[in-house]
ZAMARGU-4260 file (C-alpha; in steps of 0.2 Angstrom, whole numbers, plus 5000, padded with zeros to 4 digits):
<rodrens>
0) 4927/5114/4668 | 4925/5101/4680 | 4940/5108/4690 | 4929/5125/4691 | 4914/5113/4696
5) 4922/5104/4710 | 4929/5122/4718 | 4913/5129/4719 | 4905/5116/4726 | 4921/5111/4741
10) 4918/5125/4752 | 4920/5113/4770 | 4936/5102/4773 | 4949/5098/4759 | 4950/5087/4744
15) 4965/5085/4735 | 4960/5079/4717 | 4973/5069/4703 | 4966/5072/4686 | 4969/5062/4670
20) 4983/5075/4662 | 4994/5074/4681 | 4987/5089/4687 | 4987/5088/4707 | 4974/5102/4713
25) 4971/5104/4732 | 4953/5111/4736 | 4954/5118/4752 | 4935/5124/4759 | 4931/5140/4770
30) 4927/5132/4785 | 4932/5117/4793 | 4930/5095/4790 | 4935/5080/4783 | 4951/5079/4771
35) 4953/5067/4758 | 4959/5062/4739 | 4955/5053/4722 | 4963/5050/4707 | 4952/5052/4691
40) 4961/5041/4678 | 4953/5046/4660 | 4948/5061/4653 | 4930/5052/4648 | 4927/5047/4665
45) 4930/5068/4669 | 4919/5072/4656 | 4905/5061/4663 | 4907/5067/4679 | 4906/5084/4675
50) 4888/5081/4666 | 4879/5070/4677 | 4890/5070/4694 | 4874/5061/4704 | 4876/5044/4691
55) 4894/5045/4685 | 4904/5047/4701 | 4897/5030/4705 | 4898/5020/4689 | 4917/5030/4688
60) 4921/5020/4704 | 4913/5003/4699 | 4924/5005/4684 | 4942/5008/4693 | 4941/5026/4681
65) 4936/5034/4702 | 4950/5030/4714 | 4953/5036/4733 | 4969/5043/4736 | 4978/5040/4753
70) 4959/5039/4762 | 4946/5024/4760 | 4931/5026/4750 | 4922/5031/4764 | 4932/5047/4770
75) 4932/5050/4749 | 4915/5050/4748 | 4912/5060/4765 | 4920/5077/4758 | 4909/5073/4745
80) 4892/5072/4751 | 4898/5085/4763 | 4899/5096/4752 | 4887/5089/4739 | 4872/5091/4749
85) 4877/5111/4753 | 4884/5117/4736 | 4878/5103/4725 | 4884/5107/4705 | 4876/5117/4693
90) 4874/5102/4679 | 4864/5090/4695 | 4855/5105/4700 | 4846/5107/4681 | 4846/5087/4681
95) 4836/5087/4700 | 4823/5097/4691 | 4820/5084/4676 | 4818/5069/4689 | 4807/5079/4698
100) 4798/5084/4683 | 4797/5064/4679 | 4796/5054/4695 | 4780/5049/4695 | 4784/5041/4676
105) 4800/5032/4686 | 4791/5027/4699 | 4777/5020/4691 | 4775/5001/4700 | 4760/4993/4693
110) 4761/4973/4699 | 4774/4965/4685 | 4784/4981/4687 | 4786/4978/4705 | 4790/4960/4702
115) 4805/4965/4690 | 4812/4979/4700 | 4810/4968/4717 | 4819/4953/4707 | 4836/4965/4702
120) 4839/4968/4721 | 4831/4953/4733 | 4834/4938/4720 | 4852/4938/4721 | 4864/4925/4727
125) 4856/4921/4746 | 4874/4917/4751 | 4876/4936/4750 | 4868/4943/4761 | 4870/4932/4773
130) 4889/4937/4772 | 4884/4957/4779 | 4868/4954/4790 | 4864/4948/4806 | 4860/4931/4807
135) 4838/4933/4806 | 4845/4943/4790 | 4836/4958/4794 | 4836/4970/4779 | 4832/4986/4786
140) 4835/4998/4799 | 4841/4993/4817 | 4836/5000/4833 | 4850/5007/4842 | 4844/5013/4860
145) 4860/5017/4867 | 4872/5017/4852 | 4885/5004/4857 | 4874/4986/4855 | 4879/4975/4842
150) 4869/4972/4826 | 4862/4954/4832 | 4856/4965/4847 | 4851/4981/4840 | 4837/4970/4826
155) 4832/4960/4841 | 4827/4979/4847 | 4821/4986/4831 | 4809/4968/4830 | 4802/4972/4850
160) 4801/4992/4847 | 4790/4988/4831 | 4780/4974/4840 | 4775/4983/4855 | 4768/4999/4843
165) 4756/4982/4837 | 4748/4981/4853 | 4747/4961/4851 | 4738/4960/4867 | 4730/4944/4863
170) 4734/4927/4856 | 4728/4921/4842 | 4729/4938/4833 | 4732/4939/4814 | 4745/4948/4805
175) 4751/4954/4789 | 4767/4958/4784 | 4769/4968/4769 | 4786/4965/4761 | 4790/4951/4773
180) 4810/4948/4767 | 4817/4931/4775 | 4803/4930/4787 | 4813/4937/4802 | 4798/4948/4808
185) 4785/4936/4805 | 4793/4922/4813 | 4798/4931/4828 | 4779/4940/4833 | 4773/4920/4830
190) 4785/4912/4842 | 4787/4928/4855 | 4770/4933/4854 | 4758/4921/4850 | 4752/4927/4835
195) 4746/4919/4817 | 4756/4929/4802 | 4755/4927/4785 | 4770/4936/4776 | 4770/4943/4757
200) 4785/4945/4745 | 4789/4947/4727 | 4806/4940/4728 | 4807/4921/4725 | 4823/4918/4734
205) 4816/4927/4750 | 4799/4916/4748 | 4808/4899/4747 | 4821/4905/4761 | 4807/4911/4774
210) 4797/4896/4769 | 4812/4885/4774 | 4814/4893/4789 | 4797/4892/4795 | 4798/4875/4794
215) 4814/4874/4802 | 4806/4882/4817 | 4792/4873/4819 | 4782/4888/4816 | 4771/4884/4800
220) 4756/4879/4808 | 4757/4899/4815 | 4767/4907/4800 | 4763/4905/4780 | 4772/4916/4766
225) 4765/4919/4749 | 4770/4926/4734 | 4759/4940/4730 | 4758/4958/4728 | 4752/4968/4744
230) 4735/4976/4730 | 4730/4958/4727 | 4725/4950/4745 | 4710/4953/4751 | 4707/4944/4768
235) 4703/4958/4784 | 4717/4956/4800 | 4718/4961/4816 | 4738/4971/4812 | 4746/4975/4799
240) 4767/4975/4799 | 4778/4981/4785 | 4795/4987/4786 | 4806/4991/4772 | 4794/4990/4759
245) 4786/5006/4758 | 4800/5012/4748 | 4797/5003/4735 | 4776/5009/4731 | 4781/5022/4721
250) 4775/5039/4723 | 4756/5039/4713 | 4753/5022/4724 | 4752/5030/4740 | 4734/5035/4742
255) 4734/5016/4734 | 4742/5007/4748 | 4733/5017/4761 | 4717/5014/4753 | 4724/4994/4756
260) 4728/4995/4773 | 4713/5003/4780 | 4702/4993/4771 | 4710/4977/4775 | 4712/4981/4794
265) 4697/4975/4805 | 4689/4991/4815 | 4699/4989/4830 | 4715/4984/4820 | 4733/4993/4820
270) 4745/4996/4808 | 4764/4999/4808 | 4773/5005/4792 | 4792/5009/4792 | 4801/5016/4780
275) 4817/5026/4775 | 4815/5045/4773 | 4821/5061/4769 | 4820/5076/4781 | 4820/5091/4768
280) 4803/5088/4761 | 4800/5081/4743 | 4814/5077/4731 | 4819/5061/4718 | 4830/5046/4720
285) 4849/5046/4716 | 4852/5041/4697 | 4866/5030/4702 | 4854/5023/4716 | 4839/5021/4706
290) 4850/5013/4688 | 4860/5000/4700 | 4851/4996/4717 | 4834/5001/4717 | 4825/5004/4701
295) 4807/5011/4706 | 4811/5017/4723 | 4811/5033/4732 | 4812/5037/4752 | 4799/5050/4756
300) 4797/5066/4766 | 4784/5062/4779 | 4773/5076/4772 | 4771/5066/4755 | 4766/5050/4767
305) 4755/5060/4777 | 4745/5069/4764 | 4739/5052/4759 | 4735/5045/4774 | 4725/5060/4778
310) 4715/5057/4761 | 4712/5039/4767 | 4703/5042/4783 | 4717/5035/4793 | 4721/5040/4811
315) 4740/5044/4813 | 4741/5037/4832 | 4759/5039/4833 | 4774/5045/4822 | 4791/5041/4829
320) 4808/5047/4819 | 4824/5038/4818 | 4838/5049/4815 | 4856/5041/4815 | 4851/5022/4817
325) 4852/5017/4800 | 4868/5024/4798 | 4875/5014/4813 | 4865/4999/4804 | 4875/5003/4788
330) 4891/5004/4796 | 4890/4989/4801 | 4886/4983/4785 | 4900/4991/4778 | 4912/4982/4789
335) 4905/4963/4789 | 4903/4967/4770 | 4924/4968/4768 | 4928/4956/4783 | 4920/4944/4767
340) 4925/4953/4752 | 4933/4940/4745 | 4920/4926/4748 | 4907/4939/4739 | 4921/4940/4724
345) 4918/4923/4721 | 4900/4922/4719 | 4900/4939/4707 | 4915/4949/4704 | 4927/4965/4707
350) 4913/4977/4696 | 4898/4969/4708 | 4909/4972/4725 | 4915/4989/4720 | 4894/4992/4716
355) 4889/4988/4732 | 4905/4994/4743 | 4898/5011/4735 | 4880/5007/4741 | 4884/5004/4758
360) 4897/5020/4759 | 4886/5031/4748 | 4868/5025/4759 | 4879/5026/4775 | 4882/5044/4770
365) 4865/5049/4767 | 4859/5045/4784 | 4876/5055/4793 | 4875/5069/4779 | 4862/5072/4768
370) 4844/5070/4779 | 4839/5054/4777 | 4831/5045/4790 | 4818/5034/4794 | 4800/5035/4800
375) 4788/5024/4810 | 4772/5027/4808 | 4756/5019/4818 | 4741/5019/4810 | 4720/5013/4815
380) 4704/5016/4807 | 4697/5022/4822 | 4702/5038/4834 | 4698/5026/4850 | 4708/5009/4846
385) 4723/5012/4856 | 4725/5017/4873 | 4727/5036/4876 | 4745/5037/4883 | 4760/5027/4873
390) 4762/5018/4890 | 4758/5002/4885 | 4772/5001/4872 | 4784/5006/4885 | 4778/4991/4896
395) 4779/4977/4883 | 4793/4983/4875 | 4802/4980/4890 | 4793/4966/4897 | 4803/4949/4893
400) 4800/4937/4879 | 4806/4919/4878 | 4819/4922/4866 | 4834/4935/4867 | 4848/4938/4856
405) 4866/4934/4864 | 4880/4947/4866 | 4890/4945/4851 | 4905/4952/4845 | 4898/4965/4829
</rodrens>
């Protein structure tokens, strides 16, 4: 049966596929593309698989039941979203349906639910991710304008691209950021742009981390970090920041969090949310995404964010989408990520490093494969805040600033 499954759904490049008896099958598609091969090594682990594919090809791999076969786990994993995301199987077709059908139940994120699904992700060992991202530890999508800068250069970008769609034309101004991670954003529109920030997490190890930083910089006079959710501060700003977070909200908060940022925005006030998203309208998180990585969260279509923000009197000034720069991001995740396998071993163990080497391939993947992307969008209460042309993001994104990031080797 799950021989049957797997050739209806390879119908572009060529998998060849060990199962548990010794049977060697090769899947050759109708047209053209990657070639690769795995090894299943127990008749359970098949029998998994062949019920809820979108979970149990994961947890298969974490387990060393899922093996590639003379490829990486990339090239394995690229026949399969390939050809996932075109033909995917019957059983994860009907089991799509029921997470749609319960989505908004998963995604429910009242405030001590968010605390505990921010904590399984963001409170782990902060000697972790300092092993795979840049040195501000940027936890998010990169800015890639040409394609070939280096990570340290490419979140130096991403920080400058989001700032100038701020406006912060004037000192002095204050700023929220929503889902502030180490600090990296704050700090940088306080020292480059003069501006007074205060940053909100849920994660304890990012608070005490961007607090320490703060310091470290000189910069808490300008920068302060609290541990609160975004729905309980209450205080007006002139901008409002938040990258990486919005994922997170959950799909019956929307109207919730817009509802926040208008209110908390002065009238001339701008706003800049960034987010991950999908590019085929609605759907539900990945089981295996949503059990392990993320629990709560979901990347939306741009329709889903609009619909809200309409509902919410907001003006949409500027919507801008990212197509293949998180996957470059991701790539170089990926490869900083087993340049310190072992190190990372240490701290956890084989299970947590085979967990997260599917992450990065299986997230890397979506981007290059399966229409995800991500979305910036600008936001003001009022239709004559911003200048009429997007001119002036042009200048001062380009304009210098004291502090550049060095060429580095990625």
């Amino acid at each position: 049966m799950l021989h049957a499954m797997l050739s209806r759904m390879i119908r572009r490049g060529r998998l060849t596929v060990h199962y548990p008896d010794g049977t060697v099958r090769v899947l050759q598609g109708r047209e053209d593309g990657p070639a690769a091969g795995l090894r299943i090594r127990s008749k359970a682990a098949a029998r998994r698989i062949l019920r809820n594919p979108g979970l149990a090809v994961g947890e298969a791999y974490m387990d060393g039941e899922l093996e590639p076969v003379d490829c990486s786990l990339y090239e394995m994993l690229d026949v399969l979203a390939l050809n996932y995301n075109d033909t995917p199987p019957g059983a994860e077709q009907i089991l799509d349906r029921l997470r749609w059908a319960k989505r908004r139940i998963d995604q429910l994120n009242p405030a001590g639910r968010s605390r505990r699904n921010v904590a399984h992700h963001y409170d782990l060992d902060g000697r972790l991710y300092s092993l795979f991202l840049d040195r501000d530890r940027q936890y998010s999508c990169a800015y890639f304008p040409q394609g070939d800068e280096t990570l340290e250069e490419a979140q130096v970008l991403k920080k400058r691209h989001i700032a100038a769609k701020l406006r912060l034309d004037r000192p002095d101004l204050e700023v929220l950021d929503i889902g502030c991670g180490w600090g990296g954003m704050a700090l940088t529109l306080a020292r480059d742009y003069g501006a007074r920030v205060t940053g909100l997490t849920l994660s304890t190890e990012q608070l005490a981390e961007a607090r320490k930083r703060a310091e470290e910089a000189g910069l808490s006079d300008r920068v302060r970090f609290e541990l609160i959710d975004y729905r309980a501060w209450d205080r007006p700003v002139d901008r409002i920041v938040s990258v990486g977070m919005f994922e997170h909200v959950g799909v019956g908060h929307y109207r919730t969090f817009f509802r926040k940022v208008r209110s908390l925005l002065h009238e001339d006030g701008v706003a800049l949310i960034h987010a991950i998203g999908r590019s085929d309208g609605p759907g539900s998180t990945n089981p295996w995404i949503a059990k392990y990585i993320f629990p709560g969260g979901y990347s939306p279509a741009v329709s889903e964010v609009m619909a809200a923000v309409e509902k919410e009197r907001l003006w949409a000034t500027d919507i801008e989408i990212l197509r293949l720069h998180y996957a470059k991001t991701l790539a170089h995740w990926r490869r900083r990520f087993a340049a310190n396998r072992d190190t990372i071993q240490s701290l956890y163990d084989e299970r947590f490093c085979r967990m997260f080497e599917f992450y990065l391939v299986g997230s890397e993947l979506a981007f290059r494969r399966m229409g995800h992307m991500n979305w910036q969008i600008q936001l003001t209460r009022n239709v004559d805040t911003l200048p009429l042309s997007r001119d002036y993001m042009y200048e001062r994104e380009h304009a210098p600033v004291p502090a550049e990031a060095p060429r580095q080797i990625a």
